[in-house]
N, C-alpha and C positions, 0 to 999 in steps of 0.2 A: 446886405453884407453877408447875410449865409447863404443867400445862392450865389454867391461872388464866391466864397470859400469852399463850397460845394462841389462847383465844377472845376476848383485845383485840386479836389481829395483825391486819389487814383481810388478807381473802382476794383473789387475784391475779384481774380483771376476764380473764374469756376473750375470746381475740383474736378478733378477726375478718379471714377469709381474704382473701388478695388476689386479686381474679378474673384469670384468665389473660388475656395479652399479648401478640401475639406479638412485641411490640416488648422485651418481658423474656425471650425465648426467646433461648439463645445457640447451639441448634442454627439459627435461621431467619438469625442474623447472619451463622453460619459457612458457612451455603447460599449467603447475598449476597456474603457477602466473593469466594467461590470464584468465583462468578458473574462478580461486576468482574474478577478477575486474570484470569479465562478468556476475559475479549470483549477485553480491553487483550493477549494475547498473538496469540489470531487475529489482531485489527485490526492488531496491527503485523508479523505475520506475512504476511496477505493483503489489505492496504490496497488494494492496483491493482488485485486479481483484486476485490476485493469490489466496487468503484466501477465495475466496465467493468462489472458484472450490471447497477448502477443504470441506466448508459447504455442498454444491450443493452431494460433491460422498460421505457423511456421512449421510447424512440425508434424500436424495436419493429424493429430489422435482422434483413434475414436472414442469419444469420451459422449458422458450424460451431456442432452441439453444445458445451457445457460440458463436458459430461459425457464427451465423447472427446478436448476440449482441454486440461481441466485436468488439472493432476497429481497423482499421490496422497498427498501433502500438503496442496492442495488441497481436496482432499474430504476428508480427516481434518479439517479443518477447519470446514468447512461443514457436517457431520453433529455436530459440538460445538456451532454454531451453532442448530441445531435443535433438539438436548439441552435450551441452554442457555432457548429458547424455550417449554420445556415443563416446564423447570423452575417457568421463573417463571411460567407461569400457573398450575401446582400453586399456587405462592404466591398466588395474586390470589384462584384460587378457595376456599383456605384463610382466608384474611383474610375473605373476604365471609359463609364459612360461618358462621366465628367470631363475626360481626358478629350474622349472625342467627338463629342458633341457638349461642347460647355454652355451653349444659348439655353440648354433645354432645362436648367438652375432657376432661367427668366420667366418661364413659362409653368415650374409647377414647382413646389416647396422642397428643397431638398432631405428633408427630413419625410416627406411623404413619398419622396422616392426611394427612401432606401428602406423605408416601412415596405415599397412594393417590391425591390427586388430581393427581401428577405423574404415577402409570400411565395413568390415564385420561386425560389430555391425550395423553400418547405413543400410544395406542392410538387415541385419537379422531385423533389424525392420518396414522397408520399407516392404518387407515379409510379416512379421505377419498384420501388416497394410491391405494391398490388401487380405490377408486372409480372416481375419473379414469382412472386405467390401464387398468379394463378398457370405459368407456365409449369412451375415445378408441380402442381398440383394436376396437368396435362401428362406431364412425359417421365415425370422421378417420382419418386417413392419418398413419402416424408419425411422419412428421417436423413435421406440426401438434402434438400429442400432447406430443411432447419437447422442443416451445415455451413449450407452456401447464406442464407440470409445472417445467422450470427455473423460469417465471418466478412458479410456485405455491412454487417453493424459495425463492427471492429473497428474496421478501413476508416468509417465517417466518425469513430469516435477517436482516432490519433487524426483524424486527417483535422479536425478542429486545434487539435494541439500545434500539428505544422502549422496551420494557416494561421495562426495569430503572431509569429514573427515577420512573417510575410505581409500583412496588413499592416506591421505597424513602419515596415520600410515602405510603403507603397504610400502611406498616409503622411506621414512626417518625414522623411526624405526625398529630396528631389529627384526623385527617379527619371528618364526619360521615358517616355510610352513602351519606346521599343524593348528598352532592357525589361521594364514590368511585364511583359506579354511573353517575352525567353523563359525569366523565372515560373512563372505564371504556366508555363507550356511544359518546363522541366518538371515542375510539382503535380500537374496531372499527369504527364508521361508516366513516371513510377508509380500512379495512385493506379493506374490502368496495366503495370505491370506486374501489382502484387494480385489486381484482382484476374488477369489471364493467372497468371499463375494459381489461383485457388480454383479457377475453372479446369487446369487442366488435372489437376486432384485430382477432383472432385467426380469429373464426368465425361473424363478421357481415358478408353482404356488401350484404343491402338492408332500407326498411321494414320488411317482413312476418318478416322475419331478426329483424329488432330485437326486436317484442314476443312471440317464439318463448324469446328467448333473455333475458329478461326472466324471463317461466315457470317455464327450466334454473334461472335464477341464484338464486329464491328455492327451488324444492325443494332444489339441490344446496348452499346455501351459505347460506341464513337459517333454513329449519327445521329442518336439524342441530344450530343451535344453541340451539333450543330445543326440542330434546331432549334436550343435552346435559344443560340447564336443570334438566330435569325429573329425568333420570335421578341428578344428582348430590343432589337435594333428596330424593327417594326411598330412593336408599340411605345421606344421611344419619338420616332417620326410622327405617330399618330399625336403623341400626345405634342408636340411641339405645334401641331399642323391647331389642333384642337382648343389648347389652350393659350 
């Protein structure tokens, strides 16, 4: 009698999986939430010191170090700022990964990958960092040096402030790839325009200055970035191939 009624039961249709999101990740929420409360505590913590940087890289005075004025709460602060910068481009570059190459979710934990594309921003700017320092410690004079590095701090400390409304439409609205990669291309566009602009300050004083420095500005500051490019697509393949 029950196997009589057993094979009239219909059997249960297999599901089919939900591909990952990172807008369904409650680790990526809880990275943004920290994010917001962490820029809402600096900014009300260093609102004037943050704003006098603005004035300072627009207006381009020669004024005392930062870095000998401010206090060390200050720079606790300012180095969270930077954190915070490198966080959320782990986030930007995980979203894009994911975008186009999504198998690679199946193959390593996605919370261990955006642990590693947040390394790798912190190191690609650690990098650039000791770059500048020891170039400028080659060819300028220090006190030019610890003009252009403040105001290379500056940049990554609003540029944290931009990138978190940016992250949060890339995360939680359905963007298409292509429009994410315009915005994405527009917000480094100007980040690379304020910084020619403090190069040409800084350490242009005529024509032939110009197109020299022109040269500096794409090997040191656009083909890094596509290396970066390459190097994050590489050892995504690797790790697909691997694990």
């Amino acid at each position: 009698m029950m196997s009589w009624l057993a094979a009239w039961i219909p059997g249960g249709a297999e599901g089919v999986p939900i591909p990952y999101s990172p807008r369904m990740d409650d680790g990526i929420t809880i990275v943004l939430l920290c994010c917001f409360f962490l820029s809402a505590y600096v900014f009300s913590r260093s609102r004037r010191f943050l704003l006098q940087l603005v004035k300072d890289f627009l207006l381009h005075r020669e004024r005392t170090s930062i870095f000998a004025t401010s206090t060390a709460g200050d720079m606790r602060y300012l180095l969270l700022l930077i954190l915070q910068t490198c966080i959320l481009s782990g986030v930007c570059i995980f979203n894009y990964c994911n975008d186009i190459q999504p198998e690679l979710v199946h193959h390593v934990p996605p919370f261990a990958l955006l642990g590693l594309y947040i390394g790798i921003s912190l190191l690609y700017l650690f990098l650039k960092w000791i770059l500048y320092s020891v170039l400028g410690w080659i060819f300028f004079d220090e006190s030019t040096t610890t003009l252009w590095l403040e105001s290379y701090s500056t940049l990554l400390y609003y540029l944290g402030f931009t990138l978190f409304p940016f992250v949060l439409f890339i995360v939680y609205f359905d963007l298409s790839l292509q429009l994410t990669v315009i915005i994405g291309l527009i917000l480094a566009f100007f980040t690379k325009i304020l910084m020619f602009y403090k190069w040409f300050k800084l350490f242009c004083s005529n024509l032939h200055g110009s197109f020299l420095l022109i040269l500096y500005f794409c090997a040191l500051e656009i083909m890094p970035c596509f290396m970066l490019y390459q190097g994050v697509i590489q050892l995504n393949d690797y790790l697909i191939i691997k694990f």
